[in-house]
MIDOSE-1310 file (N, C-alpha, C; in nm, 2 decimals, decimal comma, always signed):
residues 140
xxxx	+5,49/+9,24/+20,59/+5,52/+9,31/+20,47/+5,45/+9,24/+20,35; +5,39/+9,33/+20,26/+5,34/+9,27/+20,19/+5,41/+9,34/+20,04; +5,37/+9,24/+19,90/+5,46/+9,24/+19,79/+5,34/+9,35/+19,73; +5,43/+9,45/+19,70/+5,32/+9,58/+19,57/+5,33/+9,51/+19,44
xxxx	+5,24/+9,49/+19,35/+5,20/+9,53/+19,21/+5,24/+9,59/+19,15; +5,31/+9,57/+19,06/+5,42/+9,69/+18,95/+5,28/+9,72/+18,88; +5,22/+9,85/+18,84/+5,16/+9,90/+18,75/+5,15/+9,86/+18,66; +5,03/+9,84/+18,53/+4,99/+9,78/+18,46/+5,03/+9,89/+18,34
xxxx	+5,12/+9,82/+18,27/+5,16/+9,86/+18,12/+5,26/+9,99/+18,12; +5,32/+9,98/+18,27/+5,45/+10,08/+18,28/+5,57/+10,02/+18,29; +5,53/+9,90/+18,28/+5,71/+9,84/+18,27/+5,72/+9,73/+18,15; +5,60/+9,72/+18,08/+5,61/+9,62/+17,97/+5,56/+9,48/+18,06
xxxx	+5,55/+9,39/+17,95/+5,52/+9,26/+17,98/+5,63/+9,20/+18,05; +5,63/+9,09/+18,12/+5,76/+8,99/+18,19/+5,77/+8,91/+18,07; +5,92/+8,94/+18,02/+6,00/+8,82/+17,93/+5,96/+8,67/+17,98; +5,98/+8,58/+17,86/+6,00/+8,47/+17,92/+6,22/+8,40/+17,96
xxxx	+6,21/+8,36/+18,04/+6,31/+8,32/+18,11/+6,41/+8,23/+18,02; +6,34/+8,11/+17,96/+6,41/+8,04/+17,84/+6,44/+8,12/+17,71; +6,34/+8,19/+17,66/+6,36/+8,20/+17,55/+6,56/+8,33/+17,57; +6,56/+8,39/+17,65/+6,68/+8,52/+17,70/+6,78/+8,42/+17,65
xxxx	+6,75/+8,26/+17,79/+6,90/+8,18/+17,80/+6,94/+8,08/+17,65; +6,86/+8,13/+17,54/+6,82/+8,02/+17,45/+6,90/+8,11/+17,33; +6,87/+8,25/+17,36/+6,91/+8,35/+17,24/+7,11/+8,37/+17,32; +7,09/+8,40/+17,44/+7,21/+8,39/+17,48/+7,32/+8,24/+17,41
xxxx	+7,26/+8,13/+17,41/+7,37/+8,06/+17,35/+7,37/+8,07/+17,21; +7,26/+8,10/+17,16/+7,29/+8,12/+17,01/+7,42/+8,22/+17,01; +7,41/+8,33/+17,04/+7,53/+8,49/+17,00/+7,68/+8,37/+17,04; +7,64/+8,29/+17,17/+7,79/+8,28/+17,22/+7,87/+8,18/+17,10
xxxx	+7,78/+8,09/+17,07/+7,83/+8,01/+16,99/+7,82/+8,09/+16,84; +7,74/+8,23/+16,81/+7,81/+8,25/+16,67/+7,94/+8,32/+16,68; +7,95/+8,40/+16,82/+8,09/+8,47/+16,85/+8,19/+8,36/+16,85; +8,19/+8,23/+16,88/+8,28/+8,13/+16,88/+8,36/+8,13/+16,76
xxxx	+8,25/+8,06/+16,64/+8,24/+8,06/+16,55/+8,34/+8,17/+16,47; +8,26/+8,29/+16,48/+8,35/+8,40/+16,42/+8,54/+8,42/+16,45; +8,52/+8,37/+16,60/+8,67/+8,43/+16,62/+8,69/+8,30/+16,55; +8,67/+8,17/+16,58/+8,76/+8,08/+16,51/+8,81/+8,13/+16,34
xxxx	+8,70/+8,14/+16,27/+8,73/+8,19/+16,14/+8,84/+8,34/+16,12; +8,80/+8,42/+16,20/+8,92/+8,52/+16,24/+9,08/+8,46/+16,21; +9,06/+8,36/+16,35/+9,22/+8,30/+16,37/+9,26/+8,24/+16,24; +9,14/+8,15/+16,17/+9,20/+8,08/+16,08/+9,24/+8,16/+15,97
xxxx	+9,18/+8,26/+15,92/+9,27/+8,38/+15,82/+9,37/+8,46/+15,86; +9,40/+8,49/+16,00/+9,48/+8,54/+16,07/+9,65/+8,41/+16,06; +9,59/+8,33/+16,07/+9,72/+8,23/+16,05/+9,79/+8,19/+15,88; +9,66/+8,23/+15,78/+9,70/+8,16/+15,67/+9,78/+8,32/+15,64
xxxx	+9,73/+8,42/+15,69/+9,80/+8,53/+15,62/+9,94/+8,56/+15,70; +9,92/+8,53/+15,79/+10,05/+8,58/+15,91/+10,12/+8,43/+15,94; +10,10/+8,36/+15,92/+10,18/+8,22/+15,94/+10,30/+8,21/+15,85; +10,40/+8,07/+15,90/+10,51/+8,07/+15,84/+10,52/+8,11/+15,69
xxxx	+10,63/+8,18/+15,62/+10,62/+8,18/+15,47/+10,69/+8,03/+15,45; +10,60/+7,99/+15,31/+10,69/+7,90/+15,26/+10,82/+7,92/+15,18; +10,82/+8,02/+15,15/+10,99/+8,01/+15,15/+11,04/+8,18/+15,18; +11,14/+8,18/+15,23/+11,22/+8,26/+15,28/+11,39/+8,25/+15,24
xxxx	+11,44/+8,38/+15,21/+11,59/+8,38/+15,24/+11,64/+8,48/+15,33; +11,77/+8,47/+15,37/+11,84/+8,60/+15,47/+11,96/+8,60/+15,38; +11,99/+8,74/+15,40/+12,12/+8,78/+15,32/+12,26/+8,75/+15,42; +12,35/+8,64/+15,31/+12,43/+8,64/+15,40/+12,61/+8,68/+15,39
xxxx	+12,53/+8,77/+15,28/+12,70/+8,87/+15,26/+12,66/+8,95/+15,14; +12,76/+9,04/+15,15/+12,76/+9,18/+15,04/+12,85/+9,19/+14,98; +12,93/+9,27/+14,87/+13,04/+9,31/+14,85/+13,01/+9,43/+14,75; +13,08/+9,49/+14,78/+13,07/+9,68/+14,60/+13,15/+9,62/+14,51
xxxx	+13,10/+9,62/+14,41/+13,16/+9,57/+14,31/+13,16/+9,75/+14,20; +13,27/+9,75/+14,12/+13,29/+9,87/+14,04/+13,19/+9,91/+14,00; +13,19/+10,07/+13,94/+13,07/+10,08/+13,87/+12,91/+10,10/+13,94; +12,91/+10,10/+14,06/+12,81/+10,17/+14,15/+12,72/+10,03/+14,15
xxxx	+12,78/+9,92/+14,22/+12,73/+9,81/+14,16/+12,73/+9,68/+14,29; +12,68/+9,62/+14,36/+12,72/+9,53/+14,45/+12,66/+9,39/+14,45; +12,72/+9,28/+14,51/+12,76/+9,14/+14,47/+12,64/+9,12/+14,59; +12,54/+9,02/+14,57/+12,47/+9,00/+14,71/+12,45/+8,84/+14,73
xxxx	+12,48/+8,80/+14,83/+12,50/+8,64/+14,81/+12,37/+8,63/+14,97; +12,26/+8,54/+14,89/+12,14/+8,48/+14,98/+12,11/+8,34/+15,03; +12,06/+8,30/+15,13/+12,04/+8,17/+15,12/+11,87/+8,17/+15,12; +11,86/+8,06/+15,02/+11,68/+8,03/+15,06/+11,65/+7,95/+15,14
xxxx	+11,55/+7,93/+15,19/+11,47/+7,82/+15,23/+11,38/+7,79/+15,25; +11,34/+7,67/+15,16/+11,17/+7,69/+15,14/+11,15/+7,54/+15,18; +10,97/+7,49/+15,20/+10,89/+7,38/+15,19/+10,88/+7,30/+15,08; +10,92/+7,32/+14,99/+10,85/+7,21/+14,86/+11,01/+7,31/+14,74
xxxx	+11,07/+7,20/+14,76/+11,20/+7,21/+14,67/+11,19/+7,19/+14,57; +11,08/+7,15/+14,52/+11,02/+7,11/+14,36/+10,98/+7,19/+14,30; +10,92/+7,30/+14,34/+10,89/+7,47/+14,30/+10,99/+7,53/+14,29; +10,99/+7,62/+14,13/+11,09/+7,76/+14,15/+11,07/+7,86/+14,21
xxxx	+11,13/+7,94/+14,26/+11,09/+8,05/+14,29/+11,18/+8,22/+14,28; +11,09/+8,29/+14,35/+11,14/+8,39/+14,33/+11,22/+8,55/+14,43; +11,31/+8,57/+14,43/+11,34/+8,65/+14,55/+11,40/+8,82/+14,51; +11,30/+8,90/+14,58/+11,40/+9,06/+14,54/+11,47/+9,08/+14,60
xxxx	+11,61/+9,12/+14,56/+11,71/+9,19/+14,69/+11,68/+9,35/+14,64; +11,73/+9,39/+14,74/+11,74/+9,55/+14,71/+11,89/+9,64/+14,72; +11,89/+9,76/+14,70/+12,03/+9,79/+14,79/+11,98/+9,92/+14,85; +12,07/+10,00/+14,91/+12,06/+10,11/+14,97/+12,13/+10,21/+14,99
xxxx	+12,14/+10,32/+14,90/+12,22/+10,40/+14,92/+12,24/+10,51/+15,11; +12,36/+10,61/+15,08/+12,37/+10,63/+15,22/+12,25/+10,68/+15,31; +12,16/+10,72/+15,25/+12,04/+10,82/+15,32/+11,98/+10,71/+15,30; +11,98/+10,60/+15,31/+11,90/+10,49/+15,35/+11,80/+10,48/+15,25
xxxx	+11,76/+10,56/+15,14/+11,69/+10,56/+15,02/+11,74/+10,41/+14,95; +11,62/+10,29/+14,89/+11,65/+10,21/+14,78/+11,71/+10,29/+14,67; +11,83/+10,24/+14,61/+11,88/+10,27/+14,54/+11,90/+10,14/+14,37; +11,86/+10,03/+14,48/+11,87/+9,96/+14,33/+11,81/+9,85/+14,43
xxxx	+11,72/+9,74/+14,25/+11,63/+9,62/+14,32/+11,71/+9,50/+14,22; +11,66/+9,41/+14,26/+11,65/+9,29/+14,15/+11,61/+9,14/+14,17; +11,55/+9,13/+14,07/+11,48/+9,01/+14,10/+11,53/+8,84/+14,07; +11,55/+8,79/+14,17/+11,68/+8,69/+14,14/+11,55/+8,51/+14,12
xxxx	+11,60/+8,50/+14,06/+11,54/+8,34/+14,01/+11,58/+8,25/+14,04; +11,52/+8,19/+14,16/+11,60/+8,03/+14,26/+11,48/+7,92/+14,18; +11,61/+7,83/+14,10/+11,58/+7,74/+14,00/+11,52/+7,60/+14,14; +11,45/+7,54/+14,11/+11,37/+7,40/+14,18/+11,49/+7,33/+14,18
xxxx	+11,50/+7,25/+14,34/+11,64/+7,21/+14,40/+11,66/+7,22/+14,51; +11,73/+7,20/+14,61/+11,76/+7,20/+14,77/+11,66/+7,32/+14,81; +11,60/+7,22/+14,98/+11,53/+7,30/+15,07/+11,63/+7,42/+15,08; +11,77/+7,42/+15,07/+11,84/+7,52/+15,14/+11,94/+7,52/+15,01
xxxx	+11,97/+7,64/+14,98/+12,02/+7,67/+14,84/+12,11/+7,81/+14,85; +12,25/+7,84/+14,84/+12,26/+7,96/+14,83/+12,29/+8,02/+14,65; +12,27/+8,16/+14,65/+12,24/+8,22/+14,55/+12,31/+8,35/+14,55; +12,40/+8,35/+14,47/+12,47/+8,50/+14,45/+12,43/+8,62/+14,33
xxxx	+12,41/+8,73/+14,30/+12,34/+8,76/+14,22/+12,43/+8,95/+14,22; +12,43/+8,96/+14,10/+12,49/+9,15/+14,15/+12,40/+9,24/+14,11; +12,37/+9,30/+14,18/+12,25/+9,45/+14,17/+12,34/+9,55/+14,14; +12,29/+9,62/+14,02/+12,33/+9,78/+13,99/+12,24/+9,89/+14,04
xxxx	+12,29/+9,96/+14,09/+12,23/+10,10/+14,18/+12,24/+10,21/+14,14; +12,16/+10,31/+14,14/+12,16/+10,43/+14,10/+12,28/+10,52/+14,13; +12,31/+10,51/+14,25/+12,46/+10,55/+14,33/+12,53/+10,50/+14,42; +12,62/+10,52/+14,45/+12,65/+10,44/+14,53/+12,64/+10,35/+14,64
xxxx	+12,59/+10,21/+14,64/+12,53/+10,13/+14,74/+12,64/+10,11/+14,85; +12,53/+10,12/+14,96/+12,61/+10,08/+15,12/+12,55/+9,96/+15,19; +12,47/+9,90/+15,16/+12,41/+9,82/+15,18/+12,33/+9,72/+15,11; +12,31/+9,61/+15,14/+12,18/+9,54/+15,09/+12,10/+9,45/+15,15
xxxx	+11,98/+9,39/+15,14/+11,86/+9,31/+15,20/+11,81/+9,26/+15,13; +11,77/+9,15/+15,18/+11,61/+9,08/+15,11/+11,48/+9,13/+15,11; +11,44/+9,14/+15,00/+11,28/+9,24/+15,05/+11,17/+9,12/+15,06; +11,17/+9,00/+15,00/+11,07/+8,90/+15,00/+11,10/+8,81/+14,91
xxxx	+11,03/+8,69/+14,91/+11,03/+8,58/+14,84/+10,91/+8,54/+14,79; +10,89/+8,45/+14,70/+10,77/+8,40/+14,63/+10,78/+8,31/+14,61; +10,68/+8,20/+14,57/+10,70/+8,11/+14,48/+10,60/+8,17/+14,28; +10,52/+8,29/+14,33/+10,48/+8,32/+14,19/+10,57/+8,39/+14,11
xxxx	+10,66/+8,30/+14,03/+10,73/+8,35/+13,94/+10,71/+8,42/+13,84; +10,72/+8,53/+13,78/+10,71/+8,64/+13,68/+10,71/+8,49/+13,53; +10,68/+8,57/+13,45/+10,74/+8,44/+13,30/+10,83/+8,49/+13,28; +10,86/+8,63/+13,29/+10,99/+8,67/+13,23/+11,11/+8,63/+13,30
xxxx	+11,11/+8,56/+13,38/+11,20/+8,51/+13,46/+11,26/+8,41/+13,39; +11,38/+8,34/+13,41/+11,44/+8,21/+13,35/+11,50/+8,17/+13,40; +11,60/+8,08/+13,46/+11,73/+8,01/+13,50/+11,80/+8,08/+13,44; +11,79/+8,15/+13,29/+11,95/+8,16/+13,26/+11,97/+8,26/+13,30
């Protein structure tokens, strides 16, 4: 058996062998690259918050009006910050917000605060925390 001759100038030139395995590590190592940078914005946006609260009691207070007591807890107790509760009337519609002001002080702090609502509230939650505090905000 003997080897045929591929036709001249119907299959192109033969690549060379290094340069394929040379351009292959380049892509792998910039796909490396990329996912690492991926992850690392993927964690600074989706990673722990530095501060959080959960609501840990309600009450209706007269007047279409309810009492909402939170606990924070944050990383750096030396910063004020800032937390919205909300309420909810019965069709699950927000019905009333507010924005409560946790003065610099214990990693763990609780905070009672009363929200007025458009109608009658059945509920309430924490919608989020910050440390970017409004200026119109105060301790008092």
């Amino acid at each position: 058996m003997s080897t045929r001759a591929l036709p001249e100038g119907r299959y192109g030139t033969a690549r060379d062998r290094t340069s394929s395995r040379w351009r292959r590590w380049v892509w792998t190592a910039l796909g490396l690259v990329a996912g690492l940078v991926v992850a690392w914005v993927a964690y600074l946006n989706l990673g722990p918050a530095p501060i959080t609260a959960d609501r840990v009691g309600f009450e209706e207070q007269p007047g279409d009006a309810m009492s909402v007591t939170i606990n924070v807890t944050r990383d750096d107790p030396s910063k004020p910050g800032v937390c919205i509760v909300k309420l909810q009337d019965i069709s699950g519609a927000e019905s009333g917000r507010k924005e409560v002001y946790i003065p610099a002080g214990d990693n763990h702090s609780k905070q009672t605060t009363v929200v007025r609502s458009v109608g009658q509230p059945v509920t309430a939650d924490v919608f989020g925390c910050s440390y970017d505090v409004p200026t119109y905000l105060s301790s008092s």
